[in-house]
N, C-alpha and C positions, 0 to 999 in steps of 0.2 A: 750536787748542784753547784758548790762553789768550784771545783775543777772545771764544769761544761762554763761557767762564767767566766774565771779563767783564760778558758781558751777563746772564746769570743772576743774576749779583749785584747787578747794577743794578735788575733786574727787582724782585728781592727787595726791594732797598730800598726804591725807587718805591712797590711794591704792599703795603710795611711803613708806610710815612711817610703813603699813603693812607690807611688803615683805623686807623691809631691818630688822625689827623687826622680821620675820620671819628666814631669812636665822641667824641673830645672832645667833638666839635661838638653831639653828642648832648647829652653831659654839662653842656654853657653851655647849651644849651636848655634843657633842665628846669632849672637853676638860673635862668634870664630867667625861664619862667615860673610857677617857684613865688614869685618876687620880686615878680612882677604879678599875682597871686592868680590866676593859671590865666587869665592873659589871651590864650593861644599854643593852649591848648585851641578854640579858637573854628574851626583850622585842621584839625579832626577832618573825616573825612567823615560828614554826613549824610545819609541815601541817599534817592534819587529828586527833591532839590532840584538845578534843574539850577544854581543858583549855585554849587554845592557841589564840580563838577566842578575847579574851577579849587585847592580843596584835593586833592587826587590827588597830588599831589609833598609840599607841607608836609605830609600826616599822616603819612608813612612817618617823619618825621625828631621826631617829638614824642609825649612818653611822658605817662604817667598817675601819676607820682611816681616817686620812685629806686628803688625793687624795681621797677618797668616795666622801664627804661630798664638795668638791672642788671640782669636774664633776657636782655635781647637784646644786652648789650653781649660776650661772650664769643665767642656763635655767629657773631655776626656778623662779631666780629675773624678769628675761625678760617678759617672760608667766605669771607672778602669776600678775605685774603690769599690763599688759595688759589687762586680763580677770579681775584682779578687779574695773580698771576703770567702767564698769559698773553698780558696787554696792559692797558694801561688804559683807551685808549679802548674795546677790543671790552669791558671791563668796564662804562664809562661805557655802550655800550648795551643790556648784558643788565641792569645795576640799571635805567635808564630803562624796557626792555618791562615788566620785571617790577613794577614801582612802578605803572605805567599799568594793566595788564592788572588788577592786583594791586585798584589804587584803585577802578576800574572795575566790576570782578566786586563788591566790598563795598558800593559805590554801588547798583546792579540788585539786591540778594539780602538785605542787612542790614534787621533789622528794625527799623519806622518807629521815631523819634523815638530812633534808638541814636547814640552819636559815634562813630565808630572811627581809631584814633593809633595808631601804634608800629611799631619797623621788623621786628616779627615775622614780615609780610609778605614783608619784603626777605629774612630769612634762609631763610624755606621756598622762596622762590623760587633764592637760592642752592644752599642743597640740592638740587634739585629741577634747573639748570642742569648742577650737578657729577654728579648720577647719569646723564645721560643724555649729558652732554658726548662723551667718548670715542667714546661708541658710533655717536652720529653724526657726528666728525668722524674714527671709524676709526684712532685712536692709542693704543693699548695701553696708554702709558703713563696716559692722561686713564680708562683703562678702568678700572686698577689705583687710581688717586686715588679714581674714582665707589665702587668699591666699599668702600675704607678709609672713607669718608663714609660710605656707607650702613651701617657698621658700625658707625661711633662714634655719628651722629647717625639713624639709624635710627627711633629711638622719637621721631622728630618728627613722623613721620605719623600717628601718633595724634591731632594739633592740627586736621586737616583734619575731626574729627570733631565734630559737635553735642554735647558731653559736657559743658562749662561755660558756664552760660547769661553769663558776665560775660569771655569768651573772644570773639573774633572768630575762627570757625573759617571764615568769609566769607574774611575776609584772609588765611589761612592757605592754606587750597584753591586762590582764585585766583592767591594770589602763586607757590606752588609750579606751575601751570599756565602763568604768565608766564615764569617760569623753564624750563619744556620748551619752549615755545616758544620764548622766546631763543636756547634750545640749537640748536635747529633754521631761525631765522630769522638768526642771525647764524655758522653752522656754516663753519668753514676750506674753501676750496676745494679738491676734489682737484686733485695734478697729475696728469698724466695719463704713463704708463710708455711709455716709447720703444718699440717694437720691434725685435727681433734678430733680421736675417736667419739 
């Protein structure tokens, strides 16, 4: 019992030390580049440039000024520790589909001449992993998590919606869609129950 406590708490830490190390990094980015007069902005997606493919990972990590970077710094702390308590690498590949799928979708759909930045992607897509997590890897507990999420953060599906023309609801849709997918492309194996004569 004390080893499986152990590891939980290790877990926690790990997946605590990741997401505050994470949002910083955030936080040194917009400070780099509002010091370079928005020279990091350049790492935006613009859609159907196929140069523009190889931004897909840097636009998730870079914001539009400090109220950007400050709407996604909470959710994402919230969400990113949650879904890494399970592991960090199976984390490292749900943020990876979902960042891909995510950049992807805004690249094919964003309207011409728009940049799109920000890790708001990354958090619909979190959300979007923890609602559906449970129920495909069949753990009650992860069922009970999805739906305290879908409670608190709920009113983030409204983002998927065309309502703010200066909104990436591109990013929003497909990052949550990265995120079901993740749930299901990287979903825990069953094991399979012995029989009893």
């Amino acid at each position: 019992m004390d080893d499986v406590r152990m590891r939980t708490g290790d877990r926690a830490l790990m997946a605590g030390a990741a997401m505050l190390g994470w949002v910083g990094l955030l936080w040194v980015l917009e400070a780099i580049d509002l010091a370079t007069g928005h020279s990091l902005d350049d790492h935006g997606i613009s859609p159907r440039e196929p140069g523009e493919l190889l931004d897909l990972v840097p636009a998730a990590f870079l914001h539009d000024g400090w109220a950007h970077v400050a709407s996604n710094s909470v959710p994402l702390l919230v969400l990113g520790f949650i879904a890494a308590l399970g592991g960090l690498r199976r984390f490292a590949g749900v943020v990876l589909t979902v960042i891909l799928i995510g950049g992807f979708g805004v690249w094919l759909t964003a309207p011409a001449g728009t940049v799109t930045l920000g890790a708001s992607g990354v958090v619909f897509g979190l959300f979007g992993y923890l609602l559906v997590r449970g129920f495909v890897d069949r753990r009650p507990l992860d069922v009970v998590v999805g739906l305290v999420v879908a409670a608190v953060y709920g009113s983030l599906l409204q983002g998927v919606l065309p309502t703010d023309p200066g909104v990436s609801w591109q990013g929003h849709l497909f990052g949550l869609t990265g995120g079901v997918v993740a749930a299901f492309a990287l979903r825990r194996p069953t094991t399979p129950r012995a029989l009893t004569p």
